[in-house]
TORTI-533670 format. One record per residue (C-alpha): residue in one letter; x, y, z; residue number from 1. Coordinates in Angstrom, 1 decimal, always signed. Layout:
N
 type     c1     c2     c3 seq
    A      X      Y      Z NUM
...
This chain:
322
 type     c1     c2     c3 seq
    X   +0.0   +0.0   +0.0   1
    X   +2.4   +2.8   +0.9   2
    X   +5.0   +1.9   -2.1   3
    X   +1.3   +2.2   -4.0   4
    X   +0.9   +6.0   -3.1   5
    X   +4.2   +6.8   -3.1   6
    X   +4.5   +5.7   -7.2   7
    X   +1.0   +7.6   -7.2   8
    X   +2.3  +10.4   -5.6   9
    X   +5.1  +10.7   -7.9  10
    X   +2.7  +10.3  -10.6  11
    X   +0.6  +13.4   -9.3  12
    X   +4.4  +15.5   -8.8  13
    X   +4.7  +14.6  -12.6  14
    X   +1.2  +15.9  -13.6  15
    X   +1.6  +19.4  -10.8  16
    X   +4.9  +20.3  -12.4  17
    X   +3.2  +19.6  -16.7  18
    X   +0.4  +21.9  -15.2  19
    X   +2.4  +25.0  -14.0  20
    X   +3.2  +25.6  -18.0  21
    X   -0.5  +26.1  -19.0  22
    X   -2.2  +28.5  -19.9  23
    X   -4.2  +30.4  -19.2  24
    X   -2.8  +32.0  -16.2  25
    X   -4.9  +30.4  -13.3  26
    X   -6.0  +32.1  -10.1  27
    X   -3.7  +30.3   -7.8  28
    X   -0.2  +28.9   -8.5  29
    X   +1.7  +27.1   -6.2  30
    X   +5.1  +26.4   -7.5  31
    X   +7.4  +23.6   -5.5  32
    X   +6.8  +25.4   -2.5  33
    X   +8.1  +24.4   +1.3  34
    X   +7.6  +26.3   +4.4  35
    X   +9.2  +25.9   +7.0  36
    X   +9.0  +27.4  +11.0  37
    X  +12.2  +26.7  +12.5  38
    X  +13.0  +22.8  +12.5  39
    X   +9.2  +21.9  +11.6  40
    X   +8.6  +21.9   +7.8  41
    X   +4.7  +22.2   +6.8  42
    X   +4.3  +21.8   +3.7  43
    X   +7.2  +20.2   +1.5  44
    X   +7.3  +20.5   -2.6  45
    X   +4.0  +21.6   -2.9  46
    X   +3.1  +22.4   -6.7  47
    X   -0.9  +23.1   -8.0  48
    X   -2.7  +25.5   -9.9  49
    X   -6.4  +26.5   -9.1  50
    X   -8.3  +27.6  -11.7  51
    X  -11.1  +30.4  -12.4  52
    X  -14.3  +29.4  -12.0  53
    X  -13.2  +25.9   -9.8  54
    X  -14.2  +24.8   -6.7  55
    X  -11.6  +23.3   -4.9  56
    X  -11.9  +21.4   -1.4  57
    X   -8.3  +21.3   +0.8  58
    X   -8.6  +18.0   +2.6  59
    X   -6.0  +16.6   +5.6  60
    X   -5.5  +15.8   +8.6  61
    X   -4.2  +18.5  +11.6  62
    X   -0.9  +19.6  +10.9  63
    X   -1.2  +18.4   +7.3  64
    X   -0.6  +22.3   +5.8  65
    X   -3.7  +23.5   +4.9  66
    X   -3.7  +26.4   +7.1  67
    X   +0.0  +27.1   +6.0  68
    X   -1.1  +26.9   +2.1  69
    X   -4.3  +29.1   +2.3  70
    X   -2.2  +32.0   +4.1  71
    X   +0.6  +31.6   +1.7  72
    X   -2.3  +31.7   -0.9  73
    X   -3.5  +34.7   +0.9  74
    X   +0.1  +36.2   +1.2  75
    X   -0.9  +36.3   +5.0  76
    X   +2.9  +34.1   +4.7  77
    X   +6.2  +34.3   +2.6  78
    X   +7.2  +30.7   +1.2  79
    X  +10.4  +29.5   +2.4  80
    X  +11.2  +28.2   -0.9  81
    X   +9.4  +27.9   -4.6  82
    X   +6.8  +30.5   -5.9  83
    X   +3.5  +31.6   -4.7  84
    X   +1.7  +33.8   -7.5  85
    X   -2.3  +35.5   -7.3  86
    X   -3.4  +36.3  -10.6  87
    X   +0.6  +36.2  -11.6  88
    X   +1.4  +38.5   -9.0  89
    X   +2.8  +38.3   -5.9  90
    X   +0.0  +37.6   -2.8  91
    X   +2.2  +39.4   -0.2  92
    X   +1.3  +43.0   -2.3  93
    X   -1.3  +44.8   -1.6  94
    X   -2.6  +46.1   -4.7  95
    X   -2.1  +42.4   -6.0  96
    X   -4.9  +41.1   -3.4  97
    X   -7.1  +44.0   -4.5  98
    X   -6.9  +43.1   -8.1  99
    X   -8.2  +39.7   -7.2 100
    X  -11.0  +40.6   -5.4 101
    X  -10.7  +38.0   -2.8 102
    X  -12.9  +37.0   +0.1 103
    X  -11.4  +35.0   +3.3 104
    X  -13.5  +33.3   +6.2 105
    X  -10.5  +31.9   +8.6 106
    X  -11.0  +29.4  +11.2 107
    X   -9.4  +31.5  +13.8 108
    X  -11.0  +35.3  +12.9 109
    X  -12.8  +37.3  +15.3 110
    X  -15.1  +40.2  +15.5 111
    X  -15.2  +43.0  +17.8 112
    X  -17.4  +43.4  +20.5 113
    X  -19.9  +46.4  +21.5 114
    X  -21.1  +46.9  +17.7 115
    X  -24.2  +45.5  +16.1 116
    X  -24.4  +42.9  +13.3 117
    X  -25.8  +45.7  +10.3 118
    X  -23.0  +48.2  +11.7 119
    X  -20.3  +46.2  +11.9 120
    X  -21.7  +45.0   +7.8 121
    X  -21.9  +48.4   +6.6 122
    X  -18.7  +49.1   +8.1 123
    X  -17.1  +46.4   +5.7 124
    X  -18.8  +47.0   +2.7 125
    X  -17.2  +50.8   +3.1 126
    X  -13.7  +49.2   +2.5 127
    X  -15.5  +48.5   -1.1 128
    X  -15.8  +49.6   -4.5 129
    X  -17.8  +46.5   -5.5 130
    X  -19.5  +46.0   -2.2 131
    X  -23.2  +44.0   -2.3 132
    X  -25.8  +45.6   -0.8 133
    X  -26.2  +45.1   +3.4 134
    X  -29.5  +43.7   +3.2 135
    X  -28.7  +40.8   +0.6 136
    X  -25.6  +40.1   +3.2 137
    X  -28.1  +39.6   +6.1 138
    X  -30.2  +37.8   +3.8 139
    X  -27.4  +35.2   +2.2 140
    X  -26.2  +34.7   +5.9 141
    X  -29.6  +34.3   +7.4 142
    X  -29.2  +37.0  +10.0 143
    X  -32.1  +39.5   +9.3 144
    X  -33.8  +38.9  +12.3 145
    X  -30.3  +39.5  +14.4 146
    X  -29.5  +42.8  +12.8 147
    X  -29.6  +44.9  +15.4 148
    X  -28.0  +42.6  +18.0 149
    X  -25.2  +43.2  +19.2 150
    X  -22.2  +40.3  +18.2 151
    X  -21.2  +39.2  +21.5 152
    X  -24.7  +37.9  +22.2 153
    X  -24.3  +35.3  +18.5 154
    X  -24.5  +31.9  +18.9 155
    X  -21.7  +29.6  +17.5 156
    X  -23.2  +29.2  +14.4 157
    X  -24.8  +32.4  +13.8 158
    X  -21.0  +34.0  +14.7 159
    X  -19.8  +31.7  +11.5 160
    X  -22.6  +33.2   +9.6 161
    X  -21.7  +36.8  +10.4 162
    X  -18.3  +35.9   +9.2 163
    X  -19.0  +34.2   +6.0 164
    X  -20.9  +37.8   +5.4 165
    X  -18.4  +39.7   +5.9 166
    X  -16.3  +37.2   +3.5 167
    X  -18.8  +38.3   +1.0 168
    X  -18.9  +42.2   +1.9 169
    X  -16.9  +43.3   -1.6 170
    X  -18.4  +41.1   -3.4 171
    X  -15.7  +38.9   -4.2 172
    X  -14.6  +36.7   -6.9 173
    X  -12.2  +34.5   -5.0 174
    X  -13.3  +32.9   -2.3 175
    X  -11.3  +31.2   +0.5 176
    X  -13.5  +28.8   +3.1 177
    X  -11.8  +27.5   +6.5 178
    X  -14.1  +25.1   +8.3 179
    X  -16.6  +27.3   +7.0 180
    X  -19.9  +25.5   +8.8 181
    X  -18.0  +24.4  +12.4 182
    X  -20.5  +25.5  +15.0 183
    X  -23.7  +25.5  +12.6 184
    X  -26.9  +23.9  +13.5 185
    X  -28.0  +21.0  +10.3 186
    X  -30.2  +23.1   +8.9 187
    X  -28.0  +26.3   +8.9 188
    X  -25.5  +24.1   +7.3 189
    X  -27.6  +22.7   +5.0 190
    X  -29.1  +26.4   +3.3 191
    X  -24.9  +27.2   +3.7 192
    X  -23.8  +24.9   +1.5 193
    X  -26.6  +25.6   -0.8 194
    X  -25.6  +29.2   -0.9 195
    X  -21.9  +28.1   -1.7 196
    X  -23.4  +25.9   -4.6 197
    X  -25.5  +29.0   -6.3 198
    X  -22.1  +31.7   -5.8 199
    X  -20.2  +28.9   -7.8 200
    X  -22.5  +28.6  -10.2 201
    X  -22.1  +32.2  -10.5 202
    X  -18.7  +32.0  -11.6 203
    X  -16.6  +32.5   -8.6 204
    X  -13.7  +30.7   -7.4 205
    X  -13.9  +28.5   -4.2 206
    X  -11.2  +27.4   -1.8 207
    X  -12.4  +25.2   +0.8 208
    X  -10.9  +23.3   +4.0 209
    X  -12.7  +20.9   +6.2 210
    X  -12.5  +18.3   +8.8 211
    X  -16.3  +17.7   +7.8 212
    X  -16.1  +15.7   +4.3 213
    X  -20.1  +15.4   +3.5 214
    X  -19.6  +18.9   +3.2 215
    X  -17.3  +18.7   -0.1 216
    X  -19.1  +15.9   -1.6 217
    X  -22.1  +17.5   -4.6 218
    X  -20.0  +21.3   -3.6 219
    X  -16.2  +20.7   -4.9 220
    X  -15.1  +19.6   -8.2 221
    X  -11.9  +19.1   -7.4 222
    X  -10.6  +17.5   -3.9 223
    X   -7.0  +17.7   -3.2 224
    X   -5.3  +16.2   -0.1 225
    X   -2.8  +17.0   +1.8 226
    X   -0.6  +14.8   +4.4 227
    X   +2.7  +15.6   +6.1 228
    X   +3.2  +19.0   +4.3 229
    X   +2.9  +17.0   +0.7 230
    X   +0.0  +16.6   -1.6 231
    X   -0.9  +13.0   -1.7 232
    X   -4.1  +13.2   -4.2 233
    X   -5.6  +15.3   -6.3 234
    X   -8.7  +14.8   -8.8 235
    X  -12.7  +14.8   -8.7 236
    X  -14.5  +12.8   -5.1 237
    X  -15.0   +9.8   -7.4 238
    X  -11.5   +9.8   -8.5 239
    X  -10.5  +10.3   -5.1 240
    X  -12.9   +7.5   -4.0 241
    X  -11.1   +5.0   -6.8 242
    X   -7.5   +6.4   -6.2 243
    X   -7.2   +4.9   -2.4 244
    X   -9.6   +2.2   -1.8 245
    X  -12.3   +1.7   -4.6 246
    X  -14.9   -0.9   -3.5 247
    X  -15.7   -1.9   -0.2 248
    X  -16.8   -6.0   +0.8 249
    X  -18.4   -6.5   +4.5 250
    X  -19.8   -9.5   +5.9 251
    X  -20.0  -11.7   +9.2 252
    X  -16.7  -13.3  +10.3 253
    X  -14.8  -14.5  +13.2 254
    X  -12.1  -12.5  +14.5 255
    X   -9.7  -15.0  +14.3 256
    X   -9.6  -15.0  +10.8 257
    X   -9.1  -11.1  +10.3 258
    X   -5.3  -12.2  +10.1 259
    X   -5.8  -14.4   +7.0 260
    X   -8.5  -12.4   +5.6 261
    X   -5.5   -9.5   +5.3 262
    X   -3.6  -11.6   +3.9 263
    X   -5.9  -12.2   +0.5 264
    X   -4.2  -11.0   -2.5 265
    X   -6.4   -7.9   -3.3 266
    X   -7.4   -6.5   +0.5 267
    X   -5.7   -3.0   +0.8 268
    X   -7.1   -3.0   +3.8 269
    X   -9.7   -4.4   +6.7 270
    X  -11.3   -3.3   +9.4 271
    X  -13.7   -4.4  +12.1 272
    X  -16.8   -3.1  +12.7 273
    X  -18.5   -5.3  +14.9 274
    X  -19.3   -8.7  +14.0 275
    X  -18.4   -7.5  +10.5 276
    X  -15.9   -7.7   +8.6 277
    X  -15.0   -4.7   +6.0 278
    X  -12.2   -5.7   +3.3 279
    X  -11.3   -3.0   +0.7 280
    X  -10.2   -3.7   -3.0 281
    X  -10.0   -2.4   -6.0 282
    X  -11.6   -5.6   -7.5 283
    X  -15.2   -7.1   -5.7 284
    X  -15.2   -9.5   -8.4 285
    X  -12.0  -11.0   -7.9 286
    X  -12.0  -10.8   -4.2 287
    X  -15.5  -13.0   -3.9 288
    X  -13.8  -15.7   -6.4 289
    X  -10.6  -15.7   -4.0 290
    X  -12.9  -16.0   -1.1 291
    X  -15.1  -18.9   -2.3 292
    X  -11.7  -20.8   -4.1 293
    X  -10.5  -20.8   -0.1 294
    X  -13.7  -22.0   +0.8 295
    X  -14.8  -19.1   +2.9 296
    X  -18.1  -17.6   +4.0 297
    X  -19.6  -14.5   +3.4 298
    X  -22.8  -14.6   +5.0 299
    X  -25.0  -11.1   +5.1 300
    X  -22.3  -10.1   +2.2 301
    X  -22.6   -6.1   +1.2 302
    X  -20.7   -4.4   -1.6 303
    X  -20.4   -1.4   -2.2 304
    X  -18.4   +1.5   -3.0 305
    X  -15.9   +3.4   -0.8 306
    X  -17.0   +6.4   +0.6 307
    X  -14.8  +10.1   +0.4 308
    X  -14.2   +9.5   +4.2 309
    X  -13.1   +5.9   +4.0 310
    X  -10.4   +7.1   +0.8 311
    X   -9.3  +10.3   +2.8 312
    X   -8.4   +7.5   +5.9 313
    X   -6.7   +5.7   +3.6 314
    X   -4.7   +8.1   +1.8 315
    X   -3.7  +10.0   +5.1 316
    X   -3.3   +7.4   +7.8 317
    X   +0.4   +6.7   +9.1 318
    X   +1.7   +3.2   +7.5 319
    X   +2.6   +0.6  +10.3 320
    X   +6.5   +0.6  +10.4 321
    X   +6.9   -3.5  +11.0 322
């Protein structure tokens, strides 16, 4: 399995570096790029391109470098090595962020205190040429009824509203996401990620990272993942899905054969869940004749395919060192 992803990931290093020389000019480029604070290195050879008009989820585990890429992206950071470019210009510059007409909701922003929900909107939409209107901000973020309050008294969710308003306060087309719905209620989240689906359809660009994964499936085209500072897949959810696990076989079985079970030419993985069994392969077909040649029993059998969570464990879990 891990010489697997490593030949894959050389594949994808193959593919990153033949896309940097297209053209157009994309949004985002990321060119060989490592960062580094003191002896800790977070991201390591990083090379992608993000294009107008994608939507683009950030997947990985804590400490993978999504945080460091979306502020290098942001020019919030300076690379330690490689090129970072916005619009083929240098994030760090002001003017350059301008130009884009970008949009961030970060994980860790706050708002002030003492200053009501409309105020503190029309006080962002001043910063503005392009601004939309204060009203169709409280609308998109479902906060017309809190207008007037003031933002210490917002819940959890209706705080990650506010700030994916003020996200939107110029307008933007560029759009960076961080654990956008943490905090939100299902039904908040739900009209959210509806909201996100109609401003893509609308032609902006959308950066997303998330620990929550039913969140990027039917929302991001594209799903790239990130683990120890290095881009281990990149490509649509189904690809993603195929790429690291592709179909999933469950049925009853005895713990005591889970060791020869793994050991079936074809599991690239298994996992207990219960009384169950759960073997993943790339073939079904070839796994069930393996199974019945050895004279084994699948009783209650299910097949099916791998879900986005199952090839995200997969692609980012640590290898045992034996």
């Amino acid at each position: 399995m891990a010489e697997t992803l490593e030949r894959r990931g050389m594949s994808m290093k193959v593919r990153a570096a033949a896309a940097l020389t297209q053209s157009p000019q994309p949004v985002i480029c990321l060119d060989q790029v490592t960062k580094s604070y003191g002896t800790v290195q977070a991201l390591r050879g990083v090379s992608l391109r993000i294009e107008a008009g994608e939507s683009v989820a950030l997947l990985g585990p804590n400490g993978a470098g999504k945080t460091t890429a979306i502020s290098l992206m942001l020019g919030l950071l300076r690379p330690s090595t490689g090129r970072v470019l916005l619009n083929g210009g240098d994030p760090t510059i002001s003017a350059v962020r301008r130009a884009a007409r970008l949009g961030a909701m970060l994980q860790n922003a706050r708002v002030i205190d003492l200053v009501r929900v409309r105020e503190l909107l029309d006080v962002f939409r001043s910063y503005y040429a392009q601004s939309l209107p204060t009203d169709e901000l409280l609308e998109i973020a479902q906060l017309r009824e809190k207008q007037r309050s003031y933002t210490q008294h917002l819940s959890g969710g209706e705080l990650q509203r506010l700030l994916f308003a003020l996200a939107l306060a110029g307008n933007p087309r560029l759009l960076f996401l961080d654990e956008p719905t943490a905090g939100m209620d299902v039904a908040s989240r739900r009209r959210f990620l509806q909201r996100l689906r109609e401003l893509h359809r609308d032609g902006r660009t959308i950066i997303l990272t998330t620990h929550n994964l039913a969140d990027v499936e039917g929302l991001s085209q594209r799903v790239i993942v990130l683990n120890e500072g290095r881009i281990v897949a990149d490509g649509s959810c189904e690809a993603i899905r195929a790429m690291a696990s592709g179909q999933v076989v469950s049925f009853l079985a005895e713990e005591p054969n889970d060791q020869l079970l793994g050991a079936i030419p074809g599991v690239l993985r298994l996992e207990r869940q219960g009384p169950r069994v759960v073997l993943f392969t790339r073939d079904s077909d070839a796994l069930l004749t393996e199974l019945r040649r050895r004279g084994m029993a699948t009783p209650h059998l299910e097949i099916r395919g791998a879900s986005l969570e199952e090839a995200f464990l997969a692609l980012t879990r640590k290898e045992d060192k034996a």
